[in-house]
N, C-alpha and C positions, 0 to 999 in steps of 0.2 A: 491719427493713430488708431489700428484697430486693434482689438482680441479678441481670443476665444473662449467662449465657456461653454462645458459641458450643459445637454439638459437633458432628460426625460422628457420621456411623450407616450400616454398611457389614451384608452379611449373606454369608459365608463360602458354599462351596459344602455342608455339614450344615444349613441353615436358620439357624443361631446369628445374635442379631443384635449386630456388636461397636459400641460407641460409642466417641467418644472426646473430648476437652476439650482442645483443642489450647494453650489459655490454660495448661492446667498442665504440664510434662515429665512423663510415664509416666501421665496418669490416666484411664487406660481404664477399662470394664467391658462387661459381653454381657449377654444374657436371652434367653430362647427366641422371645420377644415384642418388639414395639417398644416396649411398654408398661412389660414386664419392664425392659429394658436402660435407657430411661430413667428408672427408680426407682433403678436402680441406681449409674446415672450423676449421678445428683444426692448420694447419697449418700458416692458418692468426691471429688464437688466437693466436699461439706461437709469432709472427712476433708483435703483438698488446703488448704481455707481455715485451718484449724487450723494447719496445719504451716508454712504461708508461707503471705506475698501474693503476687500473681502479678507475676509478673516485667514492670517496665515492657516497652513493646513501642513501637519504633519502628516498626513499621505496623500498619494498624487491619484487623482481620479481616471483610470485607466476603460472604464466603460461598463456597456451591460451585455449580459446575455441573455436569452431565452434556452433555459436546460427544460429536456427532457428528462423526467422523473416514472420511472413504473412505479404505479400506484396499484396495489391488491385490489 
């Protein structure tokens, strides 16, 4: 059986690229790569499913953006 979860993918001012899986409390990881970070991210999902299921969720995670804002 598979599923989906959401994740972030953010990259620090060093290159590092950090992920994150909003579905679980603390289940982050990075990789030097998008590629990296996402192997590694699945990994910690696995390790998050093990431990617990995910905590029901009264709203549904529909995505992100990037807004542009004018700034003075």
């Amino acid at each position: 059986m598979k599923r989906h979860f959401p994740v972030i993918i953010e990259q620090d001012k060093e290159g590092v690229f950090i992920v994150e899986c909003p579905v679980f409390q603390g289940c982050r990881s990075y990789g030097q790569t998008v590629e990296e970070a996402i192997e590694n991210i699945q990994e910690a999902i696995a390790v998050c499913l093990e431990e617990a299921e995910p905590a029901p969720r009264e709203t549904l995670f529909v995505g992100i953006r990037d807004l542009e804002v004018a700034v003075p």
